[in-house]
C-alpha positions in Angstrom: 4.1 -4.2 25.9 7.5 -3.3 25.4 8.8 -2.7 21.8 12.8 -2.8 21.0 15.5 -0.6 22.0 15.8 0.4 17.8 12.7 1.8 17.4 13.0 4.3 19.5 15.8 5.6 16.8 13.3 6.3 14.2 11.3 9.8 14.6 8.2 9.9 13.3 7.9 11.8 9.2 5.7 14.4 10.4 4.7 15.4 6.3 2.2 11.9 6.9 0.7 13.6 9.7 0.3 17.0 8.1 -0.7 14.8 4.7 -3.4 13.0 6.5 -4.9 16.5 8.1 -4.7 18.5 4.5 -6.9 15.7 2.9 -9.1 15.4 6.1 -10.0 19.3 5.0 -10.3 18.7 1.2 -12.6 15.5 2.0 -14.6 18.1 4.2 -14.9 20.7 1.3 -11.7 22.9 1.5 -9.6 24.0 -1.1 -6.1 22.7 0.0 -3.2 23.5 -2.0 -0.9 20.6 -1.8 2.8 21.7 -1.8 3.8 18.9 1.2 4.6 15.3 -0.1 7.5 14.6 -2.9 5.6 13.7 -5.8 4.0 15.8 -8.7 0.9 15.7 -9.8 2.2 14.3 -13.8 0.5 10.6 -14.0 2.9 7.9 -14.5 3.8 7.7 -18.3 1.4 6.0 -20.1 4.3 3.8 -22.4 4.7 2.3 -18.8 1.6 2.3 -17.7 1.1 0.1 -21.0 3.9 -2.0 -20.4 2.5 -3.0 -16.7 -1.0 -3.9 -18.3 0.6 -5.8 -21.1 3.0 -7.7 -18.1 -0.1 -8.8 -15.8 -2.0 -9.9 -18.9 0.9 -11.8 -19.9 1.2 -13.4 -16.8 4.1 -11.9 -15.7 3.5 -12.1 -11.6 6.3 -14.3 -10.4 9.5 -14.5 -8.7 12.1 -12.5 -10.2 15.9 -13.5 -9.0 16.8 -11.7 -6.2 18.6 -9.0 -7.8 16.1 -8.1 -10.4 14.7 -8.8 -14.2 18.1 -9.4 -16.1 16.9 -6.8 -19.1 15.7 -4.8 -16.3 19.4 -4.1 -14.7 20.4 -3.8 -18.6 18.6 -1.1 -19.3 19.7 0.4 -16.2 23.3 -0.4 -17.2 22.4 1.3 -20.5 21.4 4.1 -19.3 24.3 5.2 -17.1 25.9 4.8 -20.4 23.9 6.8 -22.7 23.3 9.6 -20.3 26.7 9.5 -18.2 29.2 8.2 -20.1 29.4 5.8 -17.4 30.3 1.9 -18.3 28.5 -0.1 -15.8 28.3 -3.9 -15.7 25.0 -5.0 -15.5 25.9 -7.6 -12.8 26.5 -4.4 -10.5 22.8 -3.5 -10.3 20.0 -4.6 -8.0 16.8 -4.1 -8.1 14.7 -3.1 -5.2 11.2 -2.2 -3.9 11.8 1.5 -4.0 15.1 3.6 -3.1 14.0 2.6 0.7 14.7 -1.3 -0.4 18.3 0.1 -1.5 19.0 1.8 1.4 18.0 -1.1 3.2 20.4 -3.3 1.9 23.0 -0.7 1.4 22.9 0.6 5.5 22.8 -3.6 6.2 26.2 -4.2 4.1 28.3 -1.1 5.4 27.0 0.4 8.6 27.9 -1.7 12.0 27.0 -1.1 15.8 29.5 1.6 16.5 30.6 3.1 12.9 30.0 6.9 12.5 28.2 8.0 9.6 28.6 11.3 8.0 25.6 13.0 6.0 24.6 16.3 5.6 21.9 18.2 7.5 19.1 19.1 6.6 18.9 15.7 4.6 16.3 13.2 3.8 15.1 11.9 7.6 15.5 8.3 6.4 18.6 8.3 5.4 19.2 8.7 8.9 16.8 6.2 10.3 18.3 3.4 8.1 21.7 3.5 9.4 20.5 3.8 13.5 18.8 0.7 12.6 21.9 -0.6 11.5 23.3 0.4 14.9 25.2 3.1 13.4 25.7 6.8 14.7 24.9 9.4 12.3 27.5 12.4 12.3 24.7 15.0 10.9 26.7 18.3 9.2 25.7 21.4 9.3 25.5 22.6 6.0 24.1 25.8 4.4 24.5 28.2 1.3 28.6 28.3 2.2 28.4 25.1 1.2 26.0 24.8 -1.3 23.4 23.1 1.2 25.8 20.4 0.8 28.4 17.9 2.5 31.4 18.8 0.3 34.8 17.3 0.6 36.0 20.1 2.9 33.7 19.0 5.6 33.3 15.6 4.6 37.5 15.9 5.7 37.1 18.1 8.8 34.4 15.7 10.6 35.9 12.5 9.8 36.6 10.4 12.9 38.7 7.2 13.9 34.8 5.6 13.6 33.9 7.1 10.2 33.4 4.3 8.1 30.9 5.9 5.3 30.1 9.4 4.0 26.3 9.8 2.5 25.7 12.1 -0.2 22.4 13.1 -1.8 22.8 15.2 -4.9 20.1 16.8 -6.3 19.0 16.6 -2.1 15.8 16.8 -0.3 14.8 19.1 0.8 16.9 21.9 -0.8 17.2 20.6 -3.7 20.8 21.8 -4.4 23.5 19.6 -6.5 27.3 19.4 -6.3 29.0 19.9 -9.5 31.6 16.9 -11.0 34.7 18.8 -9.8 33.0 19.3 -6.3 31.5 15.2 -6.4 35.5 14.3 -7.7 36.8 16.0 -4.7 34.3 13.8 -2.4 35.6 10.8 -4.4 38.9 11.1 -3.6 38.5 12.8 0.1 36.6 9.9 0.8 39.4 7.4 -0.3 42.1 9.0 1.3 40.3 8.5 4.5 39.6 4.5 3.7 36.1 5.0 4.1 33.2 4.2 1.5 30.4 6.4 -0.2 27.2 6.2 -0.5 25.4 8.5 -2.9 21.9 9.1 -2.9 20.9 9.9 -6.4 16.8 9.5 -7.0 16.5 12.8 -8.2 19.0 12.8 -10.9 17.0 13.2 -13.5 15.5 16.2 -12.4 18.2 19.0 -12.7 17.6 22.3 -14.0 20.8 24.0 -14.1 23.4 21.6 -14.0 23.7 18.8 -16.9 23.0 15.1 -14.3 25.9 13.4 -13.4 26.2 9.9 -11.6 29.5 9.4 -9.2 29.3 6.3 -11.3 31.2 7.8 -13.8 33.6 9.1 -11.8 34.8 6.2 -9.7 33.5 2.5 -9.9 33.6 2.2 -5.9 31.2 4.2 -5.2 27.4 2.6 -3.9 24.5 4.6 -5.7 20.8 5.3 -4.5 18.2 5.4 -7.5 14.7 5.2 -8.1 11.8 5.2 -10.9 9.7 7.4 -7.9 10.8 10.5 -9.2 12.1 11.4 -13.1 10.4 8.6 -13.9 7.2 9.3 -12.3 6.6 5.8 -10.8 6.1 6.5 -7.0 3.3 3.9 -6.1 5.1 1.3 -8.4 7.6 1.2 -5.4 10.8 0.2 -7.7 14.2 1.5 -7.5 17.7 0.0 -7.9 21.0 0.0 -6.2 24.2 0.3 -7.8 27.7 -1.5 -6.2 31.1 -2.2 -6.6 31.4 -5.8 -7.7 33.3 -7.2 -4.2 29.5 -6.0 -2.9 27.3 -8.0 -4.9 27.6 -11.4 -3.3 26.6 -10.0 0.4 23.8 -7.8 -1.4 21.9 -10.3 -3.1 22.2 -12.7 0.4 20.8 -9.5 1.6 17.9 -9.4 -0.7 17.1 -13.1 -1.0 16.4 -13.2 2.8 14.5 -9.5 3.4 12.6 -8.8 0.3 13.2 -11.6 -2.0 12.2 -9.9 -5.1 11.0 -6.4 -6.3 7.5 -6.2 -7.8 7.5 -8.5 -11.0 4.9 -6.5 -12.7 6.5 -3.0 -12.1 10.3 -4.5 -13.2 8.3 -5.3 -16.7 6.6 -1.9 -16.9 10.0 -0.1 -15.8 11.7 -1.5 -18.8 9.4 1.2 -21.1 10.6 4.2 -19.2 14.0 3.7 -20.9 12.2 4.1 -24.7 12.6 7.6 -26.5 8.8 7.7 -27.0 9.1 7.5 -22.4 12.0 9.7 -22.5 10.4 12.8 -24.1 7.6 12.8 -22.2 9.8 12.7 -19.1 11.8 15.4 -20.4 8.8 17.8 -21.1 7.7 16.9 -17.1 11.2 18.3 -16.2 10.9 21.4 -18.1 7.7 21.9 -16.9 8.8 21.5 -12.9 11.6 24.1 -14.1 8.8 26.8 -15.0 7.3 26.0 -11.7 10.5 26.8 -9.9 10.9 29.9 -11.7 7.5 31.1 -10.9 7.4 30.2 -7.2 10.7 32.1 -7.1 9.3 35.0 -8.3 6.5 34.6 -6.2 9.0 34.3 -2.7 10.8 36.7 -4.2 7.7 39.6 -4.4 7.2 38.7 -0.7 10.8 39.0 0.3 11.6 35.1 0.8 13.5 34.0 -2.1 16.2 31.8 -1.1 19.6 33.7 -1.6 20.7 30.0 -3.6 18.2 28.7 -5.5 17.2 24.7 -6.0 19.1 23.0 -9.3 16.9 20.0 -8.9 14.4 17.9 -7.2 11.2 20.0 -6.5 11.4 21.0 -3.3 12.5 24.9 -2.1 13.8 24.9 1.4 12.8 28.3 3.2 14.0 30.3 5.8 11.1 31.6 8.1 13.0 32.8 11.0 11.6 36.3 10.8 8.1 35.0 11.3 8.7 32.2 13.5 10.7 29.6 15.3 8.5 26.7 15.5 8.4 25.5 12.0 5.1 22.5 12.9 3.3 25.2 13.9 3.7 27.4 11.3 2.6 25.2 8.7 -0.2 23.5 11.1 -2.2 27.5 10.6 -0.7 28.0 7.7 -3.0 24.8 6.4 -5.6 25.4 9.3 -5.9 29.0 8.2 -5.6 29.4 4.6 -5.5 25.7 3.5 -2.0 25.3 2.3 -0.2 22.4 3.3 4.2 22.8 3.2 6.1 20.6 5.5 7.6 21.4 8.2 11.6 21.3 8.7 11.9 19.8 12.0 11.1 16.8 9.4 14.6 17.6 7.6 17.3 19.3 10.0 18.1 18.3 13.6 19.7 21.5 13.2 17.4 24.9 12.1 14.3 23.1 10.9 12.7 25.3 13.3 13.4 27.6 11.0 12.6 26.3 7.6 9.6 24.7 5.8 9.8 22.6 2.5 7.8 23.4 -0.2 7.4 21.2 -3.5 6.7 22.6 -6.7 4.7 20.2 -7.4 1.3 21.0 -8.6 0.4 23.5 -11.7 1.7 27.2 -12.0 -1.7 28.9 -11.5 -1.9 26.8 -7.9 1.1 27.7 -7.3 0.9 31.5 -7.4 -2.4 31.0 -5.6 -0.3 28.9 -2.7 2.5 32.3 -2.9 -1.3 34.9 -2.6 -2.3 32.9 0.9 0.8 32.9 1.9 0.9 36.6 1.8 -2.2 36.9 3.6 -1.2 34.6 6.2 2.4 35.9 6.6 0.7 39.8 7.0 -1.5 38.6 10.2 1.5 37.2 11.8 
């Protein structure tokens, strides 16, 4: 059978594979540490948890309009208020099934057969996939700590073409969890609308920042389109619910969009979402950050006693992108024995970076402190047989 010509555009996301063997070995008896898939081991917060239960048994399991719950996108408008300082009209925002849903819509809207697409790389692989599918070519940058491990506004100037038609940020990013400041996102802003092109900003680890105070482009500039999701500061992963943020001209064509691929996000999980935006929500959130900023600090020290700190550390997300090169230059199989061998399971970079990820892993900070330093004690033994 023959499939079409745009599948062959999407690579497969290795970190399944390597998922699927790690708990192959734990169903078997093994003690796997689990430091390989984006999302930490806090349950979802029981206010929305609550909130779901109390939806279904209210009988809340129909249709929503296309672009989501109305109180739903006014909380979300709320909140770029209370926590930005941003005024956003609640008309702007959609609600999707997941980030993925946004991206979706947002690579359909902007990215034709033919336009050139800047993001950084190493970035998140579907970021990438989305806009091939859309026909587009993806302009993947370098980037590296010069740069912060980000696409700043002096590349984002330097690689723009006659094609260019969009610039993709992520900010806190996976997988190296590094952020751009406002005066560095400000300078994006404005490079980008010199050039006449549009930004997209990819922003579903906002929430989780441990140096820098968050910050949506949203308050910077209302023509921006913005990425978010209740996956990851909210703790909502399997709830599949995220959101997309547009200038108003966009709306129209974005809710055409959604009324033909998705229809609607979850019902239930729009009702539930609504409690993650209570104080009683928001503290317990806020205690999960602190605590995935402790586990930071200890992995750190932990590289750090074995001589692998990164030079710049993560300011958000939970993920630490390393540099392996003095051990080896095939990331896959590094973290294939690493998991076969000590039963530690990190992702491999070739995942992230079309450039170097033979060369770098990803490791999430997800899982306790004790495991953690446990994961840094194999690692050791592993890295001195090498």
């Amino acid at each position: 059978m023959s499939w079409s010509a745009r599948v062959d555009r999407v690579a497969p996301f290795r970190v399944m594979s390597l998922l699927e063997v790690a708990q192959a070995r734990e169903a078997a008896g093994h003690d796997v540490i689990h430091l390989e898939v984006g999302e930490p081991d806090f349950p979802t917060p029981a206010p929305v948890v609550a909130a779901g239960q109390a939806a279904l048994a209210a009988g809340h399991t129909r249709y929503t309009p296309a672009a989501g719950l109305p109180a739903l996108r006014e909380a979300i408008a709320g909140h770029y208020a209370e926590q930005f300082g941003a005024e956003v009209d609640p008309g702007r925002v959609l609600v999707t099934p997941g980030a993925s849903g946004a991206l979706l819509l947002a690579s359909q809207l902007l990215a034709s057969p033919g336009d050139r697409v800047l993001m950084a790389d190493p970035n998140y692989p579907c970021n990438r996939h989305f806009m091939a599918l859309a026909g587009a070519e993806v302009d993947a940058v370098p980037v590296g700590p010069e740069s912060g491990w980000q696409l700043d506004a002096a590349l984002v100037d330097a690689h723009w073409r006659d094609a260019t038609r969009l610039a993709m940020l992520a900010t806190p990013s996976n997988p190296t969890g590094h952020m751009l400041d406002a005066g560095q996102l400000g300078a994006v802003v404005e490079t980008v609308a010199a050039r006449g092109g549009q930004l997209l900003v990819d922003e579903i680890y906002q929430g989780l920042c441990y140096d820098l105070e968050p910050l949506s482009v949203a308050a910077l500039t209302p023509d921006a389109f913005v990425v978010n999701s209740f996956s990851k500061y909210f703790g909502m992963t399997g709830w599949r619910l995220g959101w997309l943020l547009a200038p108003p001209a966009a709306v129209e064509p974005l809710t055409r969009l959604a009324q033909n691929v998705f229809l609607a996000a979850p019902t239930p999980a729009q009702h539930a979402a609504l409690a993650a935006f209570t104080p009683e929500c928001r503290e317990l959130l806020e205690a999960q950050r602190r605590e995935l900023g402790r586990r930071r600090d200890a992995l750190l020290a932990g590289l750090a006693r074995l001589g692998l700190a990164p030079s710049l550390p993560p300011q958000g997300a939970f993920y630490l992108w390393l540099d392996i090169s003095r051990y080896s230059d095939d990331s896959q199989a590094f973290c294939r024995r690493l998991l076969e061998e000590e039963n530690v399971a990190i992702t491999p970079g070739i995942d992230f970076a079309l450039e170097g990820g033979e060369q770098h892993v990803r490791i999430a900070f997800t899982t306790g402190i004790a495991r953690l330093e446990e994961a840094v004690n194999r690692l050791e033994r592993f890295l001195s047989r090498l």
